[in-house]
C-alpha positions as CSV (number, residue, x, y, z in Angstrom):
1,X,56.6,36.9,204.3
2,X,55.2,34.1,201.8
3,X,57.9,31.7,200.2
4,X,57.0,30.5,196.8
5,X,59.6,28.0,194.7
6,X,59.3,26.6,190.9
7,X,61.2,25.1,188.1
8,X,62.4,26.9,185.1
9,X,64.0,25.8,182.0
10,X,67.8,27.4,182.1
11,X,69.7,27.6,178.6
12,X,73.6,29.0,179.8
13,X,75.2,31.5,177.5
14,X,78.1,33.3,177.3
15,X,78.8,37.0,177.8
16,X,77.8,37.5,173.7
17,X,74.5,35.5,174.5
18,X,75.7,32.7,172.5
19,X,74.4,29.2,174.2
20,X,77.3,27.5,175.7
21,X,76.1,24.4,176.8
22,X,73.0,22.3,176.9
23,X,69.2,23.4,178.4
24,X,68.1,21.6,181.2
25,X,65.4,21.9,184.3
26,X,66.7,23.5,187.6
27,X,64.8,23.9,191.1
28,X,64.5,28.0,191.0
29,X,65.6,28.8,194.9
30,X,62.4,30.2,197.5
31,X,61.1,33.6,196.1
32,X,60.1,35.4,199.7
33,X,57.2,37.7,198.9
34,X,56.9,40.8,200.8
35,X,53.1,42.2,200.7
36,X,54.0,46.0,201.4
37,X,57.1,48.3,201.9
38,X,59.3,46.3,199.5
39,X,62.1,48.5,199.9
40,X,62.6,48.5,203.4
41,X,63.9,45.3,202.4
42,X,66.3,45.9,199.8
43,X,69.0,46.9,202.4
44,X,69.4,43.2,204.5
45,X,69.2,40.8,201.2
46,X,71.8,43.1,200.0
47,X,73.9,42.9,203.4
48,X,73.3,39.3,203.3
49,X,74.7,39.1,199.6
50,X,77.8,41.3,200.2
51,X,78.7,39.3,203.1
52,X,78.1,35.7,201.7
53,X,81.4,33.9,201.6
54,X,79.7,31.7,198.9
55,X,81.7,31.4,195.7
56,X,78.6,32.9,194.0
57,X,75.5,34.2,195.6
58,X,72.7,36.1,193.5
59,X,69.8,37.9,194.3
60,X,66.5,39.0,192.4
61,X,64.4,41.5,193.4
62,X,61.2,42.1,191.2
63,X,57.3,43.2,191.6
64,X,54.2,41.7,190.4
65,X,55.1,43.2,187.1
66,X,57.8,42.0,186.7
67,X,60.3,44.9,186.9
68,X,63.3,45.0,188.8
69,X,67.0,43.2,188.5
70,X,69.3,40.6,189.9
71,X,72.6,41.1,191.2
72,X,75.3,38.6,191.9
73,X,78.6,38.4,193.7
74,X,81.9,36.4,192.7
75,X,84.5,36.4,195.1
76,X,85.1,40.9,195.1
77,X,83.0,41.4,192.2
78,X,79.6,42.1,192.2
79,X,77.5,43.4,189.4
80,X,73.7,44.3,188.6
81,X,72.0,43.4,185.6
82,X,68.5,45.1,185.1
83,X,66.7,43.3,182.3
84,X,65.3,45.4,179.6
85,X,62.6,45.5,176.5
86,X,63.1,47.8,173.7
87,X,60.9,50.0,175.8
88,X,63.1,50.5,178.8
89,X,66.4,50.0,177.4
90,X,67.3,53.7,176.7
91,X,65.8,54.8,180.2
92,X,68.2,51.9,181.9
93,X,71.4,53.1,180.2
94,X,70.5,56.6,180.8
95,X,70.7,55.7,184.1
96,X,73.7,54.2,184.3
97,X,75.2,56.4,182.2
98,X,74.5,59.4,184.9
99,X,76.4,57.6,187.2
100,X,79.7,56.7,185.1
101,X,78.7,53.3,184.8
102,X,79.5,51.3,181.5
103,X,78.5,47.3,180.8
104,X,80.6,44.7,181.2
105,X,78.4,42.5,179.5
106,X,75.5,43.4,176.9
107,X,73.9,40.9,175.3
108,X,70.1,39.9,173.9
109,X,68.3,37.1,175.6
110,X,65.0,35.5,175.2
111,X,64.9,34.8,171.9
112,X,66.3,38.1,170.7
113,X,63.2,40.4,173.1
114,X,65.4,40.7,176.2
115,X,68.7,43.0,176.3
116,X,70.7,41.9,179.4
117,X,73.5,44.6,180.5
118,X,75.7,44.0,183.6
119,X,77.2,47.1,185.3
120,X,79.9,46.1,187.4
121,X,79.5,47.9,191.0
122,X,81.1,48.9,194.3
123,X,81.1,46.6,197.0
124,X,79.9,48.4,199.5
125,X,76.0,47.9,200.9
126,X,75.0,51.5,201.3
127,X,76.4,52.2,197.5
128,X,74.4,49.2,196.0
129,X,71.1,49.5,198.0
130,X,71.2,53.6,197.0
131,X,72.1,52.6,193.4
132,X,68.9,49.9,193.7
133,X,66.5,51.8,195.7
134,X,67.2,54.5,192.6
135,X,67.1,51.8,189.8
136,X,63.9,50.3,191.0
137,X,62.5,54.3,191.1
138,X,63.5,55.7,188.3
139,X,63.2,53.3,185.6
140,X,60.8,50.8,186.8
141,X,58.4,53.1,188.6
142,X,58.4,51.1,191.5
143,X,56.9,52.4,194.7
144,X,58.5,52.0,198.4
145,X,55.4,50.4,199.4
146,X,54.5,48.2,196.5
147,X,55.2,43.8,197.4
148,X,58.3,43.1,195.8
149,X,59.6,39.3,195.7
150,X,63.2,38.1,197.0
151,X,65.4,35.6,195.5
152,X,68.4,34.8,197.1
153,X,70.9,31.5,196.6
154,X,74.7,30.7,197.3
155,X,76.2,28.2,195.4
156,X,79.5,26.4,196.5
């Protein structure tokens, strides 16, 4: 497993997408790469989230494309939030949709290209790596095998 780490530009917004405070530079936490079988992954990041006694702990899970999600906990409640194009926006609400899920938050991102939706989940590990095993299948065409990259970070 490679670990890789940057800097990105965050700008924080509020559940509308409306900027809430101002932009500044933040140390993006170690991306671990895995170079085959991504998703026999998925299930310990996910243990390691639902377990954290962090007051929030996130995780991203993407490939080379990038497609994929992040997922965070807060205290009980944990929630997934695929990011979307108009492209796969339908075919990521369709799937949520199958599954009597509804967003808790939908919002546009990005300068106006990015629709963000968080779908508030179960806590339980075998429920969320299911639902994200699926998620990363059926909308993303993602592949068991392909690399996928690992972001995880608890914050205090």
């Amino acid at each position: 497993m490679k670990h890789l780490s940057s800097t990105t530009w965050i700008i924080t917004v509020d559940g509308d997408g409306k900027q809430t405070g101002p932009a500044e530079i933040v140390r993006v936490p170690r991306r671990d790469h895995v170079s085959s079988n991504g998703f026999d992954h998925i299930p310990e990041y996910l243990d390691r989230l639902i377990t954290s006694q962090a007051r929030l702990t996130s995780l991203g899970v993407f490939n080379a494309s990038p497609r994929g999600f992040g997922i965070y906990k807060r205290g009980t409640m944990i929630e997934i939030f695929p990011p979307s194009d108009s492209s796969s926006e339908p075919k990521i609400r369709a799937f949520f949709e199958t599954r009597s899920l509804t967003p808790s938050r939908d919002y546009l991102a990005s300068q106006d290209t990015t629709r963000i939706l968080h779908y508030p989940l179960i806590l339980d590990g075998a429920y969320c790596t299911e639902l994200s095993l699926a998620l990363l299948r059926e909308v993303y065409n993602v592949s068991p095998t392909e690399a996928l990259d690992f972001t995880y970070q608890e914050q205090e």
